[in-house]
N, C-alpha and C positions, 0 to 999 in steps of 0.2 A: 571509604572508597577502596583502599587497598585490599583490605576484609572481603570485599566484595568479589574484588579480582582475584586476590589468592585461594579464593573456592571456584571461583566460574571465568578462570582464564581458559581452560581449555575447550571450555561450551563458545564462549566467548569468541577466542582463535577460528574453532572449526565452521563457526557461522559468517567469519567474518570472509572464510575463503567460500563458502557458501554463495554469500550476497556475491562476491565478486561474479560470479559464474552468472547469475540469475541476472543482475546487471549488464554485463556484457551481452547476452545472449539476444535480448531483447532489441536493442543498436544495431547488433553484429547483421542479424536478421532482415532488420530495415534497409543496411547497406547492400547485402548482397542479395538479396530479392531484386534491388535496381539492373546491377549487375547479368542478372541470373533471367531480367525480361520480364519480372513479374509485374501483371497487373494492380491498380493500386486497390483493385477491388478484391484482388487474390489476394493481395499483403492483410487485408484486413479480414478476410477468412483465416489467415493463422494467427495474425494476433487476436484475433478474438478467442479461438481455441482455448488458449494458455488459461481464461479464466473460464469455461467450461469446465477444463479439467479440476482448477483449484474451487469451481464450489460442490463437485462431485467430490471430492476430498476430503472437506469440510465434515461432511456425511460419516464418511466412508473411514475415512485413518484413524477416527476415536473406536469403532469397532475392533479395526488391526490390532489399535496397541493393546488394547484391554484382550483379544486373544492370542497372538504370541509376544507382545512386551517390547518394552521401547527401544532395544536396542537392535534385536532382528528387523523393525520396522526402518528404522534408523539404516541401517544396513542395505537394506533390500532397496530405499527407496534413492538414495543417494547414488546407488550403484547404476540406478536406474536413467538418473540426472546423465551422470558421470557418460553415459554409452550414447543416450540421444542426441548430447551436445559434438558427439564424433561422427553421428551418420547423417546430420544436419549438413554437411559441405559434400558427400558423398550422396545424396538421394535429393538434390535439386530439382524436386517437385513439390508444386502449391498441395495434394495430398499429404505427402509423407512427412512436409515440414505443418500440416496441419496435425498431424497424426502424433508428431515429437513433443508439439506444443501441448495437446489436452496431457500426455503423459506429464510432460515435464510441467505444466502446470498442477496437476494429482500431484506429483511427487513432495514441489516444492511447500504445498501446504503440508502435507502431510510432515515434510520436515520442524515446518513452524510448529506446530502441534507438539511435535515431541519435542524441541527444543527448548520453546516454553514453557514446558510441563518439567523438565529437568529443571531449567529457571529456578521455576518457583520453586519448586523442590530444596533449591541447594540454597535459597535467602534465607533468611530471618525476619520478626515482623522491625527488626530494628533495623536492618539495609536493604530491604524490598523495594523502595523508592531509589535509591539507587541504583539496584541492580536493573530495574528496571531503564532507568536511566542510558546507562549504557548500554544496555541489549538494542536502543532504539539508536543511541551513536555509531554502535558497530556495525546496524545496518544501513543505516544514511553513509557511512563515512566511505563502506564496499560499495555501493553503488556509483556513489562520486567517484571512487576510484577504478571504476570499472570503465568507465567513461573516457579516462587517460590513456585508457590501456591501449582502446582501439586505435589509435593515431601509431601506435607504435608497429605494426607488423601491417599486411597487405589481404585484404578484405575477401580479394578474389582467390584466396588460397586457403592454405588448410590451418597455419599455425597460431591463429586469432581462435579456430575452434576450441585447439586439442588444448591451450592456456587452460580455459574453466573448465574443461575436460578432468585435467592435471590438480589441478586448484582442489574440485570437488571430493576427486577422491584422495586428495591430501590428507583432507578436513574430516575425514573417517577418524584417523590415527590421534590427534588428541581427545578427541571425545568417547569414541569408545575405550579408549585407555585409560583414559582420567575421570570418567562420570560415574558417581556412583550410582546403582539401580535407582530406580522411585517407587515409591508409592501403585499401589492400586489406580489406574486413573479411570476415570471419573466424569462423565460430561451429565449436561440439565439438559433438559428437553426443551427446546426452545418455544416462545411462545406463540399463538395463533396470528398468524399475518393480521386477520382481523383486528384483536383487540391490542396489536402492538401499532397498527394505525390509528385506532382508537383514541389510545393514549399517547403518541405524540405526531400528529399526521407531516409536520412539519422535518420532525427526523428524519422519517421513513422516501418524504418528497425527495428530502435532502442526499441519502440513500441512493437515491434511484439514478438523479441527476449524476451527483459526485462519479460514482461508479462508470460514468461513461468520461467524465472528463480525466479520471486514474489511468483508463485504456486508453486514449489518446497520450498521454505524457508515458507512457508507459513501453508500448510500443510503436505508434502509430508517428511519433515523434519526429521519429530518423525518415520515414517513406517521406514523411514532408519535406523533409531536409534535404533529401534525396530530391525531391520530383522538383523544389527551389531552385538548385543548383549548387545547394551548399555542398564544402569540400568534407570531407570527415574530420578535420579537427577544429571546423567551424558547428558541424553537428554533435560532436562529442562537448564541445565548451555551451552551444545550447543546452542539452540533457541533463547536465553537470549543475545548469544554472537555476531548474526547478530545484533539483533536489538541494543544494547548498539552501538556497532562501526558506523552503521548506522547513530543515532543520534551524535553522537562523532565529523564523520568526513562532517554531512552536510556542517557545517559553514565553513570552512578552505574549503570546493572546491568550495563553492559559491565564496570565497575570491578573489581563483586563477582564476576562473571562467571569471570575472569580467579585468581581467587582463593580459590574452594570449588566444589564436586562442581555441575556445572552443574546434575544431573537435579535435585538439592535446590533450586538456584534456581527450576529451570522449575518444578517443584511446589507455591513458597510465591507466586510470582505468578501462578497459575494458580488456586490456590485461594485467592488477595485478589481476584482477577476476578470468581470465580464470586462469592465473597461477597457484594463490592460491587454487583455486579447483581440479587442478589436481595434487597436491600436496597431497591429499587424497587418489587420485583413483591410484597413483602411488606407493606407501608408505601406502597399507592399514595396519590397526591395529594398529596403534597410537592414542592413546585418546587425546594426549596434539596436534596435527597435527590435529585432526578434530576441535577442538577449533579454530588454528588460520585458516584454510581452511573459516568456518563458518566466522569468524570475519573478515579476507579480503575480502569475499565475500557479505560479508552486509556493509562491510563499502564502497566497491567498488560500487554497483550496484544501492543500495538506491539514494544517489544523483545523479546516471543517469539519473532516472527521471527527476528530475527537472533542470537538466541542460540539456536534449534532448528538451525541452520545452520552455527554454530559448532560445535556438540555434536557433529553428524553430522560436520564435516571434522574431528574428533579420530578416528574412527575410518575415513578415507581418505586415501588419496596424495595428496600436491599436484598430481600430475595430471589425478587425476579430479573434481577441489573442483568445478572452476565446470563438469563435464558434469552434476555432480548437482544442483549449481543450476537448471537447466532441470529435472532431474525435478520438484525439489520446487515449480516454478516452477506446472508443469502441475497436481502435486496440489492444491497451494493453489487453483488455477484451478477444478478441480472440483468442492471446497468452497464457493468462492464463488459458483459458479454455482445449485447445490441450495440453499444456505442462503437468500436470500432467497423461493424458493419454500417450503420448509420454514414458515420464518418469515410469510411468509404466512399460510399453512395455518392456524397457532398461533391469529398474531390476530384471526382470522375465527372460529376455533373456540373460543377460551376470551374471550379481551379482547384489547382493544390493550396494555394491561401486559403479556402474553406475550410481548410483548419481550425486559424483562429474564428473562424463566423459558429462551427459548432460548438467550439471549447464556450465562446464568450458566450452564447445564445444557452447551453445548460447552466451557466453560475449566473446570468442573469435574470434569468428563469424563478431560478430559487431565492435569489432577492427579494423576485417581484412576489413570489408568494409568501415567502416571511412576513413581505407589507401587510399584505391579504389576512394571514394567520394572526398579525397583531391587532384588527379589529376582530377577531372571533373568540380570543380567549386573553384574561386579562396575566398581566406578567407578574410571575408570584415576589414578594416583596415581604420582607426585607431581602437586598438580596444574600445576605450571612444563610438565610435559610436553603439556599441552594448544596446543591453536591460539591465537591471540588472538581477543578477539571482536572483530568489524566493525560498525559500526550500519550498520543497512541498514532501508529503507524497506519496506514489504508490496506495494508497486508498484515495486521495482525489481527490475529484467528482471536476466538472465545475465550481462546485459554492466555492470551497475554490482556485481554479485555476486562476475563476476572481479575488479574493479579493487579492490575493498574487501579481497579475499582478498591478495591481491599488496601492496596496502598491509601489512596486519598479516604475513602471511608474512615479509616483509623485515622487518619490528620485531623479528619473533620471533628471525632470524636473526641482527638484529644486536646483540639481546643477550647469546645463546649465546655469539657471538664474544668480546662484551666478555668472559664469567664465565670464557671460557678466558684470556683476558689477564689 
């Protein structure tokens, strides 16, 4: 672990003031859009934006860095972060903060990309599971802490902005100072929507779902918190409460993961998700019920990802893992995009509690289909024959998709080896 740090502390540092920004921004938004009159149908035209811009990105950044290289992209795009999050308190219109959003959503991917392509760059195949490791702590840990932040300064003013402002472009100085250049980079061409539903329809369902319940924790979060009555450090300790359980409960379902018929896993936290959320929308007015609603619901849904991901590379070549990470990159991206419009819609149309009615109605959903999918295709067995599962983040791009896969891929292999020894 120290090995790991003493190459990739300053990747490390500068993401971690990174996340802080991207964290906050997203809260800070929901708060002062209340403030500022905005519709809760307007609030979900911006935060939908955000991920508009990040799967145009997705696109778009591996192009950048292969033609001017990862540090000018790096540069350009943080600086970019760095100015939106200053004109966001100054241009209090549902346009221009939709217009900050697709930017600072472009950007933000675009930084993951090259962040994790440094990553990898700077591991080894003997601390690559680590590094990895921590790049997913650093950025759970800024989020959580982004969270605290807001309680501390005054919502309706400016210096809640200029913090991730300040933060972002902090976070220039050790990484370009400390990172060495990389590699050539490199991206696959991702594969056919078609034959990537093909081969695991169940992922891709999963994909679709997920992606709209990520936008609702993501941003759409705080408008509810907001439009409840909650105070800001009752919304910031909600927020706080996905992402902690999130991080809490990756490792323990990778475990079990690794250990029984995945679809049966993706099922019984699919339907503690749905539960738990309707636990709010059934029992509204409970502040200690919205905590645990939020926190089974981020500890449920988080590692779907990466175990829908898992599921689907048991049924493809090691070749093609990380072209279908990008597929599924894009569906998730689609879901995210429609779901806080959706979700809008909801709570303009029934209440703000319709929150939890669309969170739990998409992870129940995919339950009910997982049931469905387990009469149509039988569960491959033993299950030692499966992939390992990877933790991976709902915001990590291809290129943290690849390096996680190659991590576990080399475990897998190198215990085969030992069981022949």
């Amino acid at each position: 672990m120290f090995q790991v740090l003493s190459s990739s502390w300053a990747l490390l540092l500068g993401l971690f003031m990174l996340m802080i920004g991207n964290g906050l921004q997203g809260t800070l938004l929901g708060l002062r859009g209340e403030l500022e009159g905005f519709t809760t149908f307007q609030m979900s035209l911006v935060m939908s934006a955000y991920f508009v811009g990040f799967l145009f990105a997705s696109r778009i950044a591996p192009t950048l860095i292969r033609r001017v290289g990862h540090i000018r992209v790096f540069a350009a795009l943080g600086s970019t972060i760095s100015a939106v999050l200053i004109l966001y308190p100054t241009l209090t219109e549902p346009w221009a903060w939709m217009i900050g959003r697709v930017l600072i959503g472009f950007c933000f991917c675009g930084v993951y990309i090259t962040s994790e392509s440094w990553l990898n760059d700077a591991a080894s195949n003997e601390n690559r599971g680590k590094a990895l490791s921590l790049y997913m702590i650093t950025q759970m840990g800024a989020i959580i802490l982004a969270q605290y932040l807001v309680v501390l300064g005054d919502v309706s003013g400016y210096v809640l902005f200029i913090i991730p402002s300040v933060l972002v472009s902090l976070s220039f100085a050790p990484i370009l100072l400390s990172v060495r250049p990389v590699p050539a980079f490199e991206t696959t061409k991702p594969l056919t929507l078609r034959r990537l539903i093909k081969t695991s329809p169940l992922a891709c369902m999963g994909m679709l779902l997920l992606g709209g319940v990520f936008a609702a924790q993501f941003g759409m979060s705080a408008v509810y918190g907001t439009r409840v009555g909650l105070t800001v450090s009752e919304i910031s300790i909600m927020v706080s409460s996905i992402y902690v359980m999130a991080l809490f409960l990756q490792y323990p379902v990778g475990w079990l993961s690794d250990r029984m018929d995945r679809r049966l896993l993706i099922i019984i936290l699919s339907l503690l998700g749905g539960a738990g959320a309707l636990l709010s929308f059934l029992f509204p007015g409970h502040y200690w019920l919205i905590i645990v609603s939020a926190a089974v619901v981020g500890g449920a849904s988080n590692p779907l990802y990466a175990l829908l991901i898992a599921y689907a590379n048991d049924y493809l070549d090691r070749s093609d893992m990380a072209a279908a990470s990008a597929g599924f990159l894009f569906i998730n991206g689609v879901g995210a995009i429609a779901g806080p419009l959706i979700l809008g819609w909801v709570m303009t149309s029934v209440s703000a509690e319709a929150y939890w009615l669309y969170v739990g109605s998409q992870l129940l959903a995919l339950g009910v289909y997982g049931l469905w999918r387990m009469t149509r295709r039988k569960s491959l067995t033993p299950v030692s024959d499966t992939v390992s599962y990877a933790p991976i983040l709902p915001s990590a791009t291809p290129v943290a998709v690849e390096l996680a896969q190659e991590v576990y891929f080399d475990a897998d292999l190198d215990d085969s080896q030992g069981a022949k020894e």
